[in-house]
C-alpha positions as CSV (number, residue, x, y, z in Angstrom):
1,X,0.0,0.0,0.0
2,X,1.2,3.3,-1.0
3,X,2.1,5.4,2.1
4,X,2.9,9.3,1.5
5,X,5.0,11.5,3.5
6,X,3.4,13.9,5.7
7,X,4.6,16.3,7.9
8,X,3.6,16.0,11.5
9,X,1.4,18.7,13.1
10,X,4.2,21.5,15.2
11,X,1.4,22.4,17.5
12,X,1.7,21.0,21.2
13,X,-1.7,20.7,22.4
14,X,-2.2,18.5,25.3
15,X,-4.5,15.0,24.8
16,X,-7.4,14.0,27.2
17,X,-5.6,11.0,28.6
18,X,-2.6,14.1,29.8
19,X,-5.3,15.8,31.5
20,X,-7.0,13.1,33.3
21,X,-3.6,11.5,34.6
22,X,-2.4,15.2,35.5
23,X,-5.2,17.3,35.4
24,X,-3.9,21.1,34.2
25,X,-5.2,24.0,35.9
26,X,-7.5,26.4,34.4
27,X,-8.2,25.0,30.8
28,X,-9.5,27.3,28.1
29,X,-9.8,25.1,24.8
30,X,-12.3,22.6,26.3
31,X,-13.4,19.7,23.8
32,X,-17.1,20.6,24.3
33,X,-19.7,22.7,26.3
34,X,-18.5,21.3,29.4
35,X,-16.3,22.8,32.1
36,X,-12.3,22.1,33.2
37,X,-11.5,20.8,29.9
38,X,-13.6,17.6,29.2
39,X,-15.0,16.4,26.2
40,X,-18.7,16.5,26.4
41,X,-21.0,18.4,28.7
42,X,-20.1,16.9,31.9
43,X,-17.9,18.8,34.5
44,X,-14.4,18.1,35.8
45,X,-11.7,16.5,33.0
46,X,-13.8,13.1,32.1
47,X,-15.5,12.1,29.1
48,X,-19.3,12.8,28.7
49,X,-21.9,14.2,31.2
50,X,-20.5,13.1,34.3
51,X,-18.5,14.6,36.8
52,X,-14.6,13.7,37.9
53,X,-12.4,11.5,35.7
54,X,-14.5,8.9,34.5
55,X,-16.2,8.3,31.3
56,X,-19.8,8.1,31.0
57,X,-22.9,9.7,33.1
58,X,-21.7,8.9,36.6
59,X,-19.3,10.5,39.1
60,X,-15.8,9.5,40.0
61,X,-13.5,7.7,37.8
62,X,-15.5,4.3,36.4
63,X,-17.3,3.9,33.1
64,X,-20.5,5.0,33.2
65,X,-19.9,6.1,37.1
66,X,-20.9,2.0,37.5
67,X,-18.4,-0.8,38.7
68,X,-14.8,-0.8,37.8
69,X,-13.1,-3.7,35.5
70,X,-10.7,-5.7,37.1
71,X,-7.2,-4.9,37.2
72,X,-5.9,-1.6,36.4
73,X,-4.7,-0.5,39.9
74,X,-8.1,-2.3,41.5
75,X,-6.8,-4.6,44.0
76,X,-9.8,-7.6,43.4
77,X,-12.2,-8.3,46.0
78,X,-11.2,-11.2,48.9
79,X,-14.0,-13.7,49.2
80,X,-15.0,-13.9,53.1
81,X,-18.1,-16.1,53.0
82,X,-19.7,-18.4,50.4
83,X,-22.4,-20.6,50.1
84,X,-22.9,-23.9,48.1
85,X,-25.4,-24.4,45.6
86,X,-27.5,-27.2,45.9
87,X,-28.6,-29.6,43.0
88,X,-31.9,-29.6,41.3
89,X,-33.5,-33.2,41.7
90,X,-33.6,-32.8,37.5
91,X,-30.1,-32.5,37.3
92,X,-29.3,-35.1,39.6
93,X,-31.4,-37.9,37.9
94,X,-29.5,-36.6,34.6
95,X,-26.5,-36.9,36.0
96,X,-25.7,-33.3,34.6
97,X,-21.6,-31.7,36.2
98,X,-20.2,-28.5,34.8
99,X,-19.5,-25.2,35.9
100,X,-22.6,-22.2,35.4
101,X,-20.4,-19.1,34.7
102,X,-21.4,-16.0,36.1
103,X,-20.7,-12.4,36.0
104,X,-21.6,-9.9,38.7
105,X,-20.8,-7.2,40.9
106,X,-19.3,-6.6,44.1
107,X,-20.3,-3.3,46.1
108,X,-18.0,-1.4,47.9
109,X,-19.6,-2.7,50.7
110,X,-18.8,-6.6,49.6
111,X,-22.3,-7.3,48.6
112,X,-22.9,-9.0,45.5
113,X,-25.5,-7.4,42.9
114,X,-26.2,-7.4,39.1
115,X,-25.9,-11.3,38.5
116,X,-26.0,-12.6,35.1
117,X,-25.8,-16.0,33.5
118,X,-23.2,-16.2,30.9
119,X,-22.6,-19.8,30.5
120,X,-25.1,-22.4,32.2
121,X,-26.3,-25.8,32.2
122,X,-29.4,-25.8,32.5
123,X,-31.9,-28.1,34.7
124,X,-32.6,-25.4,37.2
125,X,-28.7,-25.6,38.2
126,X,-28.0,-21.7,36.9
127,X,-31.4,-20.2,39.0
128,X,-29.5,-22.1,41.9
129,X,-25.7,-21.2,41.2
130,X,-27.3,-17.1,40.9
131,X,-29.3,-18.1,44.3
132,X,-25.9,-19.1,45.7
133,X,-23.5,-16.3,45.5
134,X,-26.4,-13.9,46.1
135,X,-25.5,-15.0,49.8
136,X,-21.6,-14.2,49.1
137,X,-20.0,-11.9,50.7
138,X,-16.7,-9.5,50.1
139,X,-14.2,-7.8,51.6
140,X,-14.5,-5.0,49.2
141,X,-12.3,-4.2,45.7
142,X,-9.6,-1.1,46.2
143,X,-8.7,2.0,44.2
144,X,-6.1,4.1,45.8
145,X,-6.8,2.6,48.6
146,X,-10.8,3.3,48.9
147,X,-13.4,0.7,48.6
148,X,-15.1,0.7,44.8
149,X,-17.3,-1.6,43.5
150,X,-16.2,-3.7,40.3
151,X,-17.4,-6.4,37.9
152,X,-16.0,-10.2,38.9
153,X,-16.4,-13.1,36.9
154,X,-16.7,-16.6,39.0
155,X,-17.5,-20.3,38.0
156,X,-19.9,-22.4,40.0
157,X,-19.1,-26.0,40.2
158,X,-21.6,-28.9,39.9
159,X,-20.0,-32.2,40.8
160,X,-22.0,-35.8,41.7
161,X,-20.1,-37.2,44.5
């Protein structure tokens, strides 16, 4: 593919990801109607409507203002109490094993929320893993030391003993 030479742009104008790491003091070529330099209409040196760092309608520094992702400076929630599922009498006759994997979050108070299926197995086992770690409970996820709440991904086993 042909590739033509271009010179490079000798303005030194400073990108969003600059701002949010380091945010600049007063900012007057804002990337929107917003104030302190965002893009968007939100307020504070995040992306969209919301206010602080993140991206999104919420406050603080998440997407959305919802849950963080893991990893990125999030030290993970620390499991402090689970509970088993049981089997459904269905499965058990079928002799049905796997793992039902789930996705959901964990409030900065350690609570799970927000469960969803994303692989199951069916036979009333996935109504009963999401029954299950309902009852879980965290030690909360950290960002800069303060508790957060952040998206987790677990497996629940199903083994015939």
């Amino acid at each position: 593919m042909p590739v033509a030479a271009v010179e490079a742009d000798r303005r030194d104008v400073s990108g969003l990801l600059n701002r949010v790491v380091t945010p600049p003091g007063p900012v007057h070529d804002s990337r929107g109607i917003g104030d302190r330099g965002g893009v968007g209409d939100g307020a504070g040196v995040g992306v969209g409507q919301g206010a602080g760092r993140g991206v999104g309608a919420g406050d603080g520094g998440g997407t959305g203002g919802g849950p963080y992702g893991p990893g990125s400076g999030i030290a993970p929630p620390r499991l402090l109490r689970e509970v088993a599922p049981d089997y459904t009498d269905r499965a058990r006759r079928a002799g049905l094993q796997g793992e039902v994997l789930l996705t959901m979050v964990v409030t900065a108070e350690g609570l799970v929320t927000d469960v969803q299926v994303r692989r199951g197995l069916g036979s009333g086992l996935d109504e009963r893993a999401v029954a299950a770690v309902q009852q879980w409970s965290f030690s909360p996820a950290l960002r800069h030391g303060l508790p957060v709440a952040v998206w987790i991904e677990v497996a629940v086993e199903f083994r015939l003993r």
